[in-house]
N, C-alpha and C positions, 0 to 999 in steps of 0.2 A: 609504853612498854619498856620496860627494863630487862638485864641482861643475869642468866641464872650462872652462877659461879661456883655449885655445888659441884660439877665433873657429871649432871643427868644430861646436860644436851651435848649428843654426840653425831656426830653427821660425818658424809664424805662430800666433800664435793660445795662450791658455795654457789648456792640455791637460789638465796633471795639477800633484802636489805640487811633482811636481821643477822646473817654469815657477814653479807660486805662489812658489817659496823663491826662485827666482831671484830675481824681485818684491819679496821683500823683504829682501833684499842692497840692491837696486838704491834701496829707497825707504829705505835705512840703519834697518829694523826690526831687523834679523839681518846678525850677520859672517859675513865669508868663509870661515866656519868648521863653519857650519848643516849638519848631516847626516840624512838619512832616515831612518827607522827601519824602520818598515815590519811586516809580519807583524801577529799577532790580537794576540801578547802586548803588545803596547806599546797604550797609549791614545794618546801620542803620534804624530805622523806626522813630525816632525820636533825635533831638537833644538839648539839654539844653545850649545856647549861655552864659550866663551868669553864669552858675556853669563847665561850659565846661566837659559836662557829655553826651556822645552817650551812646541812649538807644535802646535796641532791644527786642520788644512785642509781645508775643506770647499768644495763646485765646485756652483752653480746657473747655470740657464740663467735670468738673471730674478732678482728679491725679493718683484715683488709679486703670485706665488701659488705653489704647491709648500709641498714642507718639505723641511727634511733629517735628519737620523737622530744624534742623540746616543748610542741604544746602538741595534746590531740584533745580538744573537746568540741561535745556535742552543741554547746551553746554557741551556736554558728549566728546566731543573731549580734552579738557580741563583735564580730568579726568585719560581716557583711548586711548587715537588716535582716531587712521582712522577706528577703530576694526566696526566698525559699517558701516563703507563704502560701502563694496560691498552688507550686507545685505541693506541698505537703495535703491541703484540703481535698486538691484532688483526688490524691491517694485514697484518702476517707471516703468519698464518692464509689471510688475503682474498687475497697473493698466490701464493699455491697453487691457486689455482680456477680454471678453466681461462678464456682469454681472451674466451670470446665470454659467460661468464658475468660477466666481472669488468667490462666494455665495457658491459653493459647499462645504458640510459639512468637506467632506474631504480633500480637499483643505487648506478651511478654518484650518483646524486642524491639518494638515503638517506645514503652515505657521505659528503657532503659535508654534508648535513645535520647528521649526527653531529659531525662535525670542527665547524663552525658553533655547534653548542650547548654543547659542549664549550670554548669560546673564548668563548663568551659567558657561561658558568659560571664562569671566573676571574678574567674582571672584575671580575663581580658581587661575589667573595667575596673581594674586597682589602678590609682595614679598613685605616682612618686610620693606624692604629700601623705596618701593616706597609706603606703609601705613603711615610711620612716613611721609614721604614729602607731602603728603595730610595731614594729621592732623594737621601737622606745621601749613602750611599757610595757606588751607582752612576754618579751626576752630579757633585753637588760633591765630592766627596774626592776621585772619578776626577778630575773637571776640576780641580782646587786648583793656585792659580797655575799656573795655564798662558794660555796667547795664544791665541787664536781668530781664524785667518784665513779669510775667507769669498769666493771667487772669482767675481765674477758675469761669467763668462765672455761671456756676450751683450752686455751693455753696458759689460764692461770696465774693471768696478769694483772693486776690491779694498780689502775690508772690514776692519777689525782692531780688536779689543778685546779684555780680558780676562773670560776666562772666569767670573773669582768676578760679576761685573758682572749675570750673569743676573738676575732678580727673583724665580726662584725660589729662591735662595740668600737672598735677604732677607725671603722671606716666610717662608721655614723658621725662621732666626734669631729673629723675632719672632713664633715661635709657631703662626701662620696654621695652620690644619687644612686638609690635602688631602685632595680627593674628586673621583670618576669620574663622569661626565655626559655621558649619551648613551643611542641605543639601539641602536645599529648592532651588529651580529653581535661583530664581533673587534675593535673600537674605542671608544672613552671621549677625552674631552677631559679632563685633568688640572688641577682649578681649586683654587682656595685659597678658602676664607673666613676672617674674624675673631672671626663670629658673627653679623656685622650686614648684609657687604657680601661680594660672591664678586669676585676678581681673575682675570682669564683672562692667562696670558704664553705661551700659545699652545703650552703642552705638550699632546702626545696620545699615548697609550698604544695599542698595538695587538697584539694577539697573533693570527699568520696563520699560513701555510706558505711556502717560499721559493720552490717548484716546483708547486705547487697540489697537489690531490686525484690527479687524471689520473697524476701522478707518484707520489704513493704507493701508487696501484697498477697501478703497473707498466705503464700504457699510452702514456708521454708519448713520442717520438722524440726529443725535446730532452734528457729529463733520465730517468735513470736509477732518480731515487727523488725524496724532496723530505724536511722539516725542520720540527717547529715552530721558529716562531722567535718573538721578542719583541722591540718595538722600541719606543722613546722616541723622538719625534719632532718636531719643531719647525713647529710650525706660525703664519703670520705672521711671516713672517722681515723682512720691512717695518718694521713695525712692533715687533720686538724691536731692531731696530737703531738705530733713532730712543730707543727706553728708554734700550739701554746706551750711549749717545751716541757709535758707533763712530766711527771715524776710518773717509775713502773717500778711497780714491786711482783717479784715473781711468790709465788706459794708453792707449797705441795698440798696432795689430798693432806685435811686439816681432821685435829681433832680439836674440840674443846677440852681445855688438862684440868682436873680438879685437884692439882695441888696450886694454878695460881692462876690468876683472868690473863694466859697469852692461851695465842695458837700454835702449833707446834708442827712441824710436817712428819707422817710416818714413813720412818726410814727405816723399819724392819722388813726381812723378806717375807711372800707371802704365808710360808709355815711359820714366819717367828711369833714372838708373843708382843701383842700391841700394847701390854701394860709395860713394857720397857719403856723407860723415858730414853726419848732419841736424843743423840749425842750434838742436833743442829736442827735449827726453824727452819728459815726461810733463805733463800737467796733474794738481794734486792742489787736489781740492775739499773746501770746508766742512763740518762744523765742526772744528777742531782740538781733540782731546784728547788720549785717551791716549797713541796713536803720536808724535804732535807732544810729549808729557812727554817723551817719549825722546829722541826728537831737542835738546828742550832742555837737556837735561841734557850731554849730550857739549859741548853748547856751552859752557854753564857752565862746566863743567869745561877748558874750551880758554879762555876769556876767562881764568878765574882766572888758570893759566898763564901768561898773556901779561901778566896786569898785575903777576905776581909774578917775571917772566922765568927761568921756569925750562923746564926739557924735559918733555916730557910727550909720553905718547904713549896712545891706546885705540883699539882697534879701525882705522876707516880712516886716521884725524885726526892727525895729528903735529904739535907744536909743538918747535921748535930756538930759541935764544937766543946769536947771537952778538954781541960788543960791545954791548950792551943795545937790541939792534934781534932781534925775536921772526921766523922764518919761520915761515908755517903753509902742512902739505903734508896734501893730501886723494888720497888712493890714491898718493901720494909724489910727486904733481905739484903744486907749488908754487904756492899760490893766492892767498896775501899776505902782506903786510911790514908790522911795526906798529913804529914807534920812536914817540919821545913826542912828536913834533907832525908827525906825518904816519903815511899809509898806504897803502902800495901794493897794488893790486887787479889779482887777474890770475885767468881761467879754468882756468888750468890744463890749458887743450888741450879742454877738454870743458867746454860750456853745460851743466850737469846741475842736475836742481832740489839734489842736496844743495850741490855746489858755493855756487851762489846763496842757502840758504840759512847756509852758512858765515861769507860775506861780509855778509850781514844783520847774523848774529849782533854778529860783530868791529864792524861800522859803529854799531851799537845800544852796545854796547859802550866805544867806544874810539873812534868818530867825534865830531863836536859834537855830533850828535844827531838830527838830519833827513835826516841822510844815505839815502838806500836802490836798491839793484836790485831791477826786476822785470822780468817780460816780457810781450811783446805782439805779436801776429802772429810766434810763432818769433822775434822778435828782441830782447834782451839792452837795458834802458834803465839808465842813472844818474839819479837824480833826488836835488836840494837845494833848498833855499829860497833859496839864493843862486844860485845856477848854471840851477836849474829841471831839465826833463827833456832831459836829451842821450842818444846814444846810448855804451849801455856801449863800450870799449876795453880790451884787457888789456895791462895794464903803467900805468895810469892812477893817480896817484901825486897823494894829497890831504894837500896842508900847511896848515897855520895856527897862528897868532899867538895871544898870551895873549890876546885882544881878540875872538878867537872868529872871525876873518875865516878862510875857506877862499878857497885859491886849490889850481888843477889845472893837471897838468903830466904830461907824460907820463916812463913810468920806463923810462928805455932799456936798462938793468940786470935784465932778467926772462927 
């Protein structure tokens, strides 16, 4: 699946994978290249061909209570054997018997019981050996470099870090013994010790059905039949985010813009007109790590460029070099000019935080040194120590002397 750039898909609110990917296009985690994948066989839910980065998307209303699901399948033999065999054949037997037999309360409630103890039976008989050979391969090797995007749709947060970053990949590493804790029917919390101290990262282990009892035999209206299933589960998602020190990007309700592949927040009021291009995207919050390594890194590699005046191009970022004056273009609109005592700054038509954060880069870069943009109420500042805080301009063209004086001028030439 690819992503339409015409200004036809228009939504509120982000829904599914194909919004989160959008998201991160827009917050320059993934090119314009990121494709879905989709189906059971892929661990992946999406793929970056061109940064060669597997991502796996996950959607909560909220962080600080629920969980979400690292595995949930039906192929429970995989897991635990046949341990489910003879209860399942049963089943087949039970639904042969006619309905007002099979409907009975009591009935019904011995076979659930069975299924209950039966689930409670394979908790019990994980050993240590066979916890770690699940974790190994079911979590880490499945998750092994890969990105984990986490969508907190309600407050419109979007989470990112990498997956090896769990703690439970570091307690494995160093040995840590895992064991199941709990009493509950079909569930265990998944803890680690060293010997001395027990670590909780908030896995929990669950083996249930997908469609209840009712459905396996044969009485449910909704479902036809039902499944074991088994699921790893993440439980504390709050506080696994603060561990792996994720990056959070906050959003506003989005649109897709058909003047260029970003997302944009609508910041008109409800009578205003939404074909106004808003004067500001996104806000993105504290702390900066892994996503922000990424975004440094393009930078890097764009300063390098320019102080080496060569062409370069990756992903959105362009740098051209004619007569030894550097342009740098961000989705091919033209966002600054760097010759050796001066700099031209320009939007490029779009207030976008990558934008601003491009212009940082160069200014940190290739400025005196105190140079910076930031924003504030939707609106675009310049700030210096000499100059202090004015409001940004595009085409705003900073010169100075070996002496380190900056004087500003505007660049009629943009």
């Amino acid at each position: 699946m690819t992503f339409n750039t015409t200004g036809k898909v228009h939504y509120e609110g982000i829904k599914n994978e194909g919004d989160t990917a959008k998201l991160l296009m827009h917050f320059d985690l993934a090119s314009l290249s990121i494709v879905l994948l989709g189906g059971t066989k892929n661990k992946a839910d999406a793929f970056d061909p061109d940064r060669n980065i597997k991502w796996t998307i996950k959607h909560k209303k909220g962080v600080k209570n629920g969980s979400f699901d690292w595995i949930n399948t039906s192929k429970v033999s995989d897991v635990v054997g046949d341990t489910f065999a003879p209860f399942l054949e049963q089943i087949k037997e039970y639904r042969k018997l006619p309905q007002s037999q099979r409907s009975a309360v009591s009935f019904v409630k011995q076979v659930r019981k069975d299924f209950a103890d039966l689930c409670c039976s394979v908790l019990d008989s994980f050993t240590a050996e066979q916890l770690v050979s699940f974790i190994q391969t079911q979590m880490i090797d499945a998750n092994s470099q890969m990105m984990l995007a986490l969508n907190d749709t309600v407050n419109r947060n979007l989470y990112v870090y990498q997956a090896d970053k769990h703690p439970a990949v570091r307690y494995i590493e160093l040995g840590y013994t895992p064991f199941l804790k709990g009493k509950a029917k079909g569930s265990r919390r998944l803890l680690f010790t060293d010997g001395v101290k027990e670590y909780d990262c908030g896995l929990r282990i669950r083996v249930t059905s997908n469609n209840g009892v009712t459905a396996f035999l044969g009485l449910s209206k909704a479902n036809r039949n039902s499944q074991v299933v088994f699921k790893l589960q993440q439980d504390k998602v709050a506080k696994l985010l603060q561990e792996v020190n994720a990056q959070v990007y906050t959003y506003w309700t989005v649109h897709w813009s058909p003047h260029c592949p970003l997302i944009w927040g609508i910041l008109c009021s409800p009578g205003g007109r939404k074909e106004d291009p808003p004067r500001a995207e996104v806000r993105t919050a504290q702390p900066q790590s892994i996503a922000s390594q990424t975004m440094r890194k393009i930078e890097r590699l764009m300063n390098a460029a320019i102080t080496a005046g060569k062409d370069w191009r990756l992903d959105n970022t362009m740098v051209t070099t004619v007569n030894g004056v550097s342009h740098v273009f961000l989705h091919n609109n033209k966002i600054a000019e760097v010759g050796d005592n001066f700099i031209v700054l320009m939007d490029g038509g779009f207030q976008s935080n990558t934008t601003k954060s491009r212009l940082n880069a160069i200014l940190r870069a290739h400025g005196i040194g105190d140079e910076g943009i930031f924003q504030k109420n939707f609106q675009w500042f310049f700030n210096s120590s000499q100059f202090g805080t004015i409001p940004f301009f595009s085409g705003m063209r900073l010169n100075w002397t070996f002496t380190a004086h900056l004087s500003l001028t505007h660049h009629v030439d943009c």
